[in-house]
C-alpha positions in Angstrom: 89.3 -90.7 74.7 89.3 -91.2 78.4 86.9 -93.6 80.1 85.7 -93.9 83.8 85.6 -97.5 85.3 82.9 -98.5 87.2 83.3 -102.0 89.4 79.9 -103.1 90.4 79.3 -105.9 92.9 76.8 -107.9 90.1 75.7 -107.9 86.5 72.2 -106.9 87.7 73.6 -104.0 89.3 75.7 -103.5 86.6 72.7 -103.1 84.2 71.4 -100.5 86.3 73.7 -98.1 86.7 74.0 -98.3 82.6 70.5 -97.7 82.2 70.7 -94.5 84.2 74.5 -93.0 82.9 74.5 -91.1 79.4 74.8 -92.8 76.2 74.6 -96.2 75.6 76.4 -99.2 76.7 77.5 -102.8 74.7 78.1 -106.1 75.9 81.9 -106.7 75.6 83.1 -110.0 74.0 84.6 -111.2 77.4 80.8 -110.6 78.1 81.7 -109.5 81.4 81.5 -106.1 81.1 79.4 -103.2 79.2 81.1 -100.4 77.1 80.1 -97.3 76.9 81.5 -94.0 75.1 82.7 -92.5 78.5 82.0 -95.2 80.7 82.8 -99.2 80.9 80.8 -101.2 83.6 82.0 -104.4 85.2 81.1 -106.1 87.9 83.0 -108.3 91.0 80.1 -111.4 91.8 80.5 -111.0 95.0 83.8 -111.4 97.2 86.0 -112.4 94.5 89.6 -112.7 96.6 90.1 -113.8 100.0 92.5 -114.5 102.6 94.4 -117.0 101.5 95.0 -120.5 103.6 97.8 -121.1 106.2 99.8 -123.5 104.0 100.3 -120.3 101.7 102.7 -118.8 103.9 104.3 -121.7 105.1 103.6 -125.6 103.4 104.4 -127.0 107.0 101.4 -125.6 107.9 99.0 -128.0 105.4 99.4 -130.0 108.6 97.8 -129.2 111.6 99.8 -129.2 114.6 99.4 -127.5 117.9 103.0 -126.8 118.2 102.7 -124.3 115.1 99.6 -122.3 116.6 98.9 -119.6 116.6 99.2 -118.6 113.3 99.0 -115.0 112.8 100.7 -113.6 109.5 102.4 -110.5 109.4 101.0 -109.3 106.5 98.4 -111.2 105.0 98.0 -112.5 101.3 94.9 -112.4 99.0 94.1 -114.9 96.6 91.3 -115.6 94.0 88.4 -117.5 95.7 88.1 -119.9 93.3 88.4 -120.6 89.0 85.5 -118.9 88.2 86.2 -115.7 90.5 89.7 -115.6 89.4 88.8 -115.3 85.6 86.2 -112.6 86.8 89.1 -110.8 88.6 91.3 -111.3 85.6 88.8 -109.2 83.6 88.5 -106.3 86.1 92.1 -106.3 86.4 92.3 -106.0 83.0 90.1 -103.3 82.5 91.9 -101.2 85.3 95.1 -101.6 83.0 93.8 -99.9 80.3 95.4 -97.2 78.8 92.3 -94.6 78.1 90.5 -95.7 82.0 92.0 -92.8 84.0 89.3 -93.0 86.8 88.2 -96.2 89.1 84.6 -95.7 90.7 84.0 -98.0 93.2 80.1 -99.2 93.0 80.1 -102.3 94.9 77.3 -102.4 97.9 76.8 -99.2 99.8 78.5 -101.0 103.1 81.3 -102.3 105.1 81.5 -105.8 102.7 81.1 -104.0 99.4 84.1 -102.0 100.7 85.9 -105.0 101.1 85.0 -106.6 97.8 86.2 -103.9 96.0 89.2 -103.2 98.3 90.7 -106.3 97.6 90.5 -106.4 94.0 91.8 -103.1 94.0 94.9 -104.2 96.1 95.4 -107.3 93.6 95.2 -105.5 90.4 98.3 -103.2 91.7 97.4 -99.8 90.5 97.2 -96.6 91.6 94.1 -95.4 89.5 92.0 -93.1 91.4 89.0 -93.7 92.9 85.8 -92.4 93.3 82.9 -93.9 95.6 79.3 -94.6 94.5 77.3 -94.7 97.0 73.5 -95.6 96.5 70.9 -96.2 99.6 68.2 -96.8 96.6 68.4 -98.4 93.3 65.8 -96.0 91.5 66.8 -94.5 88.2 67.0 -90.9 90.1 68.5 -92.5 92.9 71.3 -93.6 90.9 71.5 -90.3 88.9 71.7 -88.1 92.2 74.5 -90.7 93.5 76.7 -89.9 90.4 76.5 -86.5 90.7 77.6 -86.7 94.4 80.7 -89.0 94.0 83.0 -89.1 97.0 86.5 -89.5 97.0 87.9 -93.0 97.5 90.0 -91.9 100.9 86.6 -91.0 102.3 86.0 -94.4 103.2 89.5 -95.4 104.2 87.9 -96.1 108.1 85.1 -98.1 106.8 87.4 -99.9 104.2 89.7 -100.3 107.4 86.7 -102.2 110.1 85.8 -104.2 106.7 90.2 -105.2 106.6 90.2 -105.7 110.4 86.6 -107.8 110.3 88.1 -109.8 107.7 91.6 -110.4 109.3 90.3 -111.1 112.8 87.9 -113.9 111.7 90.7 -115.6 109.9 92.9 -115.4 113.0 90.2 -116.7 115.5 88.7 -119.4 112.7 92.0 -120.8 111.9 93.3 -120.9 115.0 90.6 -121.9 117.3 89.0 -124.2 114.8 92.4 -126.2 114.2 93.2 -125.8 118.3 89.5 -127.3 119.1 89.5 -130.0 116.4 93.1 -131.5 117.6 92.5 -131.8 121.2 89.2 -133.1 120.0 89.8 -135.5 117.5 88.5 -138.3 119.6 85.3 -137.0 120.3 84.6 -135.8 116.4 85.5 -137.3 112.8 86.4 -134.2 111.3 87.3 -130.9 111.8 85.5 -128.6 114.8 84.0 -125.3 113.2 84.8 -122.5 115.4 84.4 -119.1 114.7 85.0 -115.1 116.0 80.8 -114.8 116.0 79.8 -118.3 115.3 81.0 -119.1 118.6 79.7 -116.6 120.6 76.2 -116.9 119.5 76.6 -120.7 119.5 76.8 -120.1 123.3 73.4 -118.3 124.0 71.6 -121.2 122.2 73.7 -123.8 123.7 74.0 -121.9 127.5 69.7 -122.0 127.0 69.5 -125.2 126.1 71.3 -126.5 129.2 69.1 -124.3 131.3 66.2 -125.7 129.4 67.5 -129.2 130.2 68.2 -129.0 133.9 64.9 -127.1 135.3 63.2 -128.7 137.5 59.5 -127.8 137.4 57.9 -127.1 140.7 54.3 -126.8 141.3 52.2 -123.8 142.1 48.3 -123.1 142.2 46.3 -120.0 140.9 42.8 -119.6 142.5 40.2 -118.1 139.8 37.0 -117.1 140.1 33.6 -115.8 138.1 31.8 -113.1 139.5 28.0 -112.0 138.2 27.0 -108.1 139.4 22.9 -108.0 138.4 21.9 -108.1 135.3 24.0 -111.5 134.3 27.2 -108.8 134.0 29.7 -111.4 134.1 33.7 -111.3 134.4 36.8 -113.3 135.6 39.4 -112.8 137.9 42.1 -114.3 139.9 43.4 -114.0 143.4 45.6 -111.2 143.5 45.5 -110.5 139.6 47.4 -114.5 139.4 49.7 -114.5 142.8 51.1 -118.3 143.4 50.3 -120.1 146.0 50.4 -123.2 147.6 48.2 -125.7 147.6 47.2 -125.9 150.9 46.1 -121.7 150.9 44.4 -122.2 147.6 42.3 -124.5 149.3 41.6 -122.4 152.3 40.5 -119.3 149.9 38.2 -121.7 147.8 36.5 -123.3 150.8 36.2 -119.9 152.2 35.2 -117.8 149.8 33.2 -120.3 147.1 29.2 -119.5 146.9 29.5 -116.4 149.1 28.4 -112.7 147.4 31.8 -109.9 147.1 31.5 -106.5 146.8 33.5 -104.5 143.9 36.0 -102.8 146.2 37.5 -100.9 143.9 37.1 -99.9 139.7 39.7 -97.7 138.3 40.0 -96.3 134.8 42.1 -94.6 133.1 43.8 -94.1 129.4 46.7 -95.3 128.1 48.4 -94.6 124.9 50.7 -96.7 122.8 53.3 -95.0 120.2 54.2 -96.5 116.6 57.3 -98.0 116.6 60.0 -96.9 115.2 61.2 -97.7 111.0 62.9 -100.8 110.5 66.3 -101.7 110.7 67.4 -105.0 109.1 67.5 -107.2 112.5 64.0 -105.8 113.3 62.8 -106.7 110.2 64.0 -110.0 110.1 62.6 -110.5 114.2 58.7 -109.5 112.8 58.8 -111.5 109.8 60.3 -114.2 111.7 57.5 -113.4 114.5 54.3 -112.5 112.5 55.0 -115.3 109.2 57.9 -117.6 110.2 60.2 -116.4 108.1 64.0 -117.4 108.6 66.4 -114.3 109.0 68.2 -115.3 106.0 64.7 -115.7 104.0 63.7 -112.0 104.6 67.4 -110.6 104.1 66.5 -112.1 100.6 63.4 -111.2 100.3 64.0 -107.2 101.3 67.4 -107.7 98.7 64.8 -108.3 95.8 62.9 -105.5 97.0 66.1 -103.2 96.8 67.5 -104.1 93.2 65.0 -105.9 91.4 62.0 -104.4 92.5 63.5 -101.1 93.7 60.9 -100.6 95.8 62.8 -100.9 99.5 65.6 -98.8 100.3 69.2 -100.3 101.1 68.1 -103.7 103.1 71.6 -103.9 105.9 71.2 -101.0 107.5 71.8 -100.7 111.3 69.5 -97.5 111.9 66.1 -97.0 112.7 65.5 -93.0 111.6 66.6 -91.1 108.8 68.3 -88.1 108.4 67.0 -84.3 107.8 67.8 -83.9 103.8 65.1 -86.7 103.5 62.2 -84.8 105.1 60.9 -83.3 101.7 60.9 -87.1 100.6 58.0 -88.5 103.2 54.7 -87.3 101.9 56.1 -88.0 97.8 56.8 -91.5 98.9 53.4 -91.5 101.0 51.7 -90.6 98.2 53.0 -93.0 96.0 52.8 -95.8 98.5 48.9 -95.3 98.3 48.7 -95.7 94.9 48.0 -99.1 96.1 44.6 -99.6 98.0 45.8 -101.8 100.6 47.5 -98.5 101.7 45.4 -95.6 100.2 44.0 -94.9 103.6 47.1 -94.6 105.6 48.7 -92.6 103.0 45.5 -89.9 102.4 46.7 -89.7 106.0 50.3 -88.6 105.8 50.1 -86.7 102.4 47.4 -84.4 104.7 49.4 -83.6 107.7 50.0 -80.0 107.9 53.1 -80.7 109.9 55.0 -84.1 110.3 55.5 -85.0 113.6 59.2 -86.2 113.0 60.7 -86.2 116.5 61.2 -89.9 116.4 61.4 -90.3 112.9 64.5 -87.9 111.9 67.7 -88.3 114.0 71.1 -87.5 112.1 73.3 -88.7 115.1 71.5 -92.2 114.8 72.1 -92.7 110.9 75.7 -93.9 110.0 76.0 -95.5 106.4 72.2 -95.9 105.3 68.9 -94.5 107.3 66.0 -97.1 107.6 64.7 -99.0 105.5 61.5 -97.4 103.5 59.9 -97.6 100.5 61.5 -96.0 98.1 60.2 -92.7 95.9 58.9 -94.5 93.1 55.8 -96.4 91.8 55.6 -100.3 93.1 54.0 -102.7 91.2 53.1 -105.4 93.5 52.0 -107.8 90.6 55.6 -108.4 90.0 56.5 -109.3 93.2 56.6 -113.1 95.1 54.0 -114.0 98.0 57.6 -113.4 100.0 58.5 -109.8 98.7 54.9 -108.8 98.6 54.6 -109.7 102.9 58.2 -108.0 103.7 56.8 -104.9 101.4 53.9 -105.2 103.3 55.8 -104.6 106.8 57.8 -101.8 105.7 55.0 -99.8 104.0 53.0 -100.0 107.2 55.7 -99.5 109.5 56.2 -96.3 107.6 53.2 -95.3 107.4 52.2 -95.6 110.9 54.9 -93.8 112.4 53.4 -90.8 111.1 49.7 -91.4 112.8 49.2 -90.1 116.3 49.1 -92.7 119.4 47.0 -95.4 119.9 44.7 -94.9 122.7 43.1 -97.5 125.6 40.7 -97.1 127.9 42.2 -99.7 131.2 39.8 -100.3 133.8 40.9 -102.5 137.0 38.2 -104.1 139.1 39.1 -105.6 142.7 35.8 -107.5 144.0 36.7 -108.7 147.6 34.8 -112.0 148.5 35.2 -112.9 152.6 38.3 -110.8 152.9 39.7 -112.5 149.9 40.6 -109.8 146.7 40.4 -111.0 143.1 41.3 -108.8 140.3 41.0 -108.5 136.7 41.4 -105.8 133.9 40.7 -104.9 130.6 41.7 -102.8 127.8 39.5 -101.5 124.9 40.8 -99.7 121.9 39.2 -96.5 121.6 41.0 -94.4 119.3 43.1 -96.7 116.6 45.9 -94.0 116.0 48.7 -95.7 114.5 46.8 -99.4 114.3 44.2 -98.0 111.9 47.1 -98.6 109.1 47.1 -102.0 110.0 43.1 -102.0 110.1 42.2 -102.4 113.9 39.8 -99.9 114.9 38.4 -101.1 118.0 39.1 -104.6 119.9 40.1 -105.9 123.7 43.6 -107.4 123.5 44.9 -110.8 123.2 45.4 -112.9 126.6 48.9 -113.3 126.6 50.4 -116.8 128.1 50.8 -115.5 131.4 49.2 -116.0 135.0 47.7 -112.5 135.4 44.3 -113.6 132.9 45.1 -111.4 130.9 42.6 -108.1 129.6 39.1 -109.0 128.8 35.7 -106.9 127.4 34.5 -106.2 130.7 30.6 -105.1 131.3 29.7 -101.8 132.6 30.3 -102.4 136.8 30.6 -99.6 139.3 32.4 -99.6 142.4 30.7 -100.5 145.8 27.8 -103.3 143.8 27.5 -106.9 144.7 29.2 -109.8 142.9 27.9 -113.4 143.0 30.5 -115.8 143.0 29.6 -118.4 140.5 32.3 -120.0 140.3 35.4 -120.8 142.2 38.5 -123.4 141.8 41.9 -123.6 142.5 44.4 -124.7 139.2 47.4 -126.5 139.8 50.4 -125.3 137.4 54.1 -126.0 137.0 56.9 -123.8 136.6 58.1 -123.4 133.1 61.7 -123.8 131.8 62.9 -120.9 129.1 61.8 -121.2 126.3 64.2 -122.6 123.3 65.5 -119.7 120.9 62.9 -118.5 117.6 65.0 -117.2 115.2 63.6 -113.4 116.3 64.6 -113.9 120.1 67.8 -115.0 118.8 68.6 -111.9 116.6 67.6 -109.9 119.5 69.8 -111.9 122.0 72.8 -111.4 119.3 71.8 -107.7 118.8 72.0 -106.8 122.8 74.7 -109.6 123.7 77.0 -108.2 126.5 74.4 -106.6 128.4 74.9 -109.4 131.1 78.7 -109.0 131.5 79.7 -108.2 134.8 83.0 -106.7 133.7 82.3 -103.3 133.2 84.9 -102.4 130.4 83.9 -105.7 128.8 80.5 -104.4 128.5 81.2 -100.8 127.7 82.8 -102.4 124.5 80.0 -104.3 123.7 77.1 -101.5 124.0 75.3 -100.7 121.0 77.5 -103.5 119.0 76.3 -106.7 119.7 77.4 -109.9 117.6 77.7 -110.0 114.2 76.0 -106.9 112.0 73.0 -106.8 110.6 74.1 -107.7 107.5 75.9 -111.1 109.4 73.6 -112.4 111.4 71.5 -114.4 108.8 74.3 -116.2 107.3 75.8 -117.1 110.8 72.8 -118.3 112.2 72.5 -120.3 108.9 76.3 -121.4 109.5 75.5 -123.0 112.4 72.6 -124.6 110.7 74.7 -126.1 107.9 77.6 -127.8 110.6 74.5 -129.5 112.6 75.8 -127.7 115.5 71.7 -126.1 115.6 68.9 -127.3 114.2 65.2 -125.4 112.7 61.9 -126.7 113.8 59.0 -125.3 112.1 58.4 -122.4 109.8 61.6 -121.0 108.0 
């Protein structure tokens, strides 16, 4: 009887896409696979061959020498990663063999790496099995269901199985190669080997390029005059000269001497509304920037986090996804997944919302040109119970939910009002913003509040009282503050991801930078585990939260 073979990329997986194919399945005795009357499942762990070392083409090259560089093999040869993968692989090679498989379906992750995976233990196992491609962007029973019933052909994904070769190749040329270049013309500066790498290196730069900015600014000195003003009626508000112009010393003096004790005059009050839009559904490097921002949270730490959300939990959709929309088919989707996100009272409200709409405002929600292998990440369309999950999957849940229900609420809206109170020809400004209509914030349970004064010299927004324009303004108090100039400020792990993620913007060559737009360094999927590279060769270290 013919069987279908299905290579998943771990036994977790594995036991998923059993539970949701007809019939049912039974552990093998290599226990390393699961039989079933039309299917057998088995699974890769992970990248179980690699590139193999230089010495494998040629055992001069155990040696390092820089006469034998560069190194660049004409074709290049795979080899088990280690004992353990290689009896893994022996298994999955031996299951392709078999007479009654007549059909290979590659289920390895939906992505350029599971391509590979699979890809080269395809390659190793020499056949020439079809194969079919599973591809899942959410590890629901229906999910998986649908995704079965929509196989593609293997050649489908020759071009991404092609990047994942050419990814794959080029880091072992540059690694090898630079690494063993660097580490003999620096042997007597270092006791070992120099780890260099194709994007290692690159975004070791930006921290190290930072850090030798941080290390030669010179602080200079600057001063701020601010001032409090009372209209009548103990109305009281801030301000600074020029809404925080610097100055030197010598003219903040001159304004204070002039202008201290002496009544102003409100010159000029404007208002007017602003509005601030939700932002748009997470990608994986956005993600990984706000949990890094908002609870400290390494890249590498949410990347696992959102993982366990995606197969254990199935509660996210597919975690390393470069896109920020989703794509039309998925419309019918948003208020069924809405509705089951606010089956949880922490989001009832916000979902009540979106389940209500009589229309979804999708313009920058839906963009088919903008989705390439997986739309954003969302919840997924089925019931999450958030008494299974850790304090760390529950507070990336806890972003994604709310990002996705927000971006379905309408603007936030301001009220900004700008005061100028002139005080012996001398103007002082200050602003502030009150949230009147919470939009979008509601979800996140602001409904009214003056924003936070950010770590700048303009004094940022306050709760101003009622003034009106052309009312006095005693001067209560008046000083001049003496500040320094501030070097830039060392990498977080979110301003890094963002620095990788828009690297190349700063090249002057323009064909250089063309190249680079809207690519970056590293993937999503990368970034973590180089920034965690670095990490583990002491070539960067982690202060504080990870």
């Amino acid at each position: 009887m013919p069987k279908t073979l299905v290579v998943a990329e771990k036994p977790s997986v594995a036991r998923d896409l059993a539970g949701a194919l007809p019939g049912s399945f039974t552990q093998a005795k290599d226990k390393a696979s699961l039989e079933g009357d039309d299917y057998v499942i088995t699974w890769a762990v992970g990248h179980l061959v690699g590139l193999a070392e230089p010495d494998k083409y040629d055992p001069k090259l155990k040696k390092w020498r820089f006469a034998d560089l560069p190194i660049v093999p004409e074709k290049f040869k795979l080899v088990p990663n280690d004992d353990k993968a290689k009896k893994q692989l022996g298994v999955i090679h031996r299951q392709m063999a078999r007479d009654e498989v007549e059909t290979v379906i590659n289920a390895c992750d939906a992505g350029r790496e599971g391509e590979l995976i699979f890809a080269y233990v395809y390659e190793t196992a020499k056949t020439k099995k079809p194969v079919q491609r599973l591809w899942l962007s959410s590890m629901t029973r229906r999910a998986i269901e649908e995704a079965f019933g929509q196989l593609r052909e293997g050649e489908e994904m020759r071009s991404l199985e092609d990047a994942a070769r050419s990814r794959s190749e080029a880091d072992w040329v540059v690694g090898m190669n630079a690494t063993r270049a660097a580490s003999i013309r620096l042997r007597a500066a270092f006791d070992g080997a120099v780890s260099l790498g194709r994007v290692q290196t690159p975004t070791l730069a930006l921290v190290a390029r930072r850090e030798v900015e941080i290390r030669e600014f010179k602080p200079e000195p600057y001063w701020l005059v601010e001032a409090l003003f009372a209209a009548s009626g103990e109305r009281t508000y801030s301000a600074r000269y020029l809404g925080g112009k610097r100055i030197a010393e010598d003219e903040a003096s001159r304004i204070v001497e002039e202008a201290k004790g002496k009544s102003g005059v409100i010159t000029k009050l404007e208002t007017k509304e602003e509005t601030e839009r939700p932002q748009l559904l997470y990608d994986l490097t956005s993600l990984q920037r706000h949990a890094n921002t908002l609870h400290g949270f390494s890249a590498r730490r949410t990347l696992s986090a959102a993982q366990k959300l995606y197969e254990e939990h199935k509660a996210l959709t597919y975690p390393r996804t470069n896109s920020r929309f989703v794509t039309g088919d998925m419309i019918e989707e948003i208020k069924p997944i809405a509705e089951l996100v606010g089956h949880n009272p922490a989001y009832r409200k916000g979902a009540e919302y979106v389940v209500g709409l009589a229309e979804l405002p999708l313009g920058r929600v839906v963009n088919d040109a903008k989705v390439q292998d997986h739309h954003a990440i969302i919840p997924t369309k089925s019931e999450h119970d958030l008494s299974r999950m850790g304090a760390d999957e529950l507070k990336v849940y806890d972003l994604v939910a709310k990002r996705f229900l927000a971006i379905f609420h309408p603007d936030a809206k301001f009220e900004r009002t700008r005061v100028e109170t002139t005080v012996a020809d001398h103007v002082f400004r200050t602003s502030g913003r009150v949230l009147v209509e919470a939009g979008w914030r509601s979800v996140y349970g602001e409904e009214a509040r003056t924003q936070d004064k950010p770590e700048d010299d303009s004094g940022g927004d306050q709760r101003l009282p009622k003034l009106e324009q052309g009312e006095d303004a005693e001067t209560r108090e008046m000083e001049s503050l003496r500040k320094e100039t501030q070097p830039p400020r060392r990498f977080t792990e979110a301003s890094l991801l963002a620095a990788m993620e828009s690297a190349g913007k700063e090249i002057e060559d323009e064909e250089l930078r063309e190249a680079m737009k809207d690519s970056g360094i590293g993937t999503p999927a990368t970034r973590a585990s180089i920034i965690e590279r670095l990490i583990s060769v002491a070539y960067i270290e982690r202060e504080g939260r990870a």
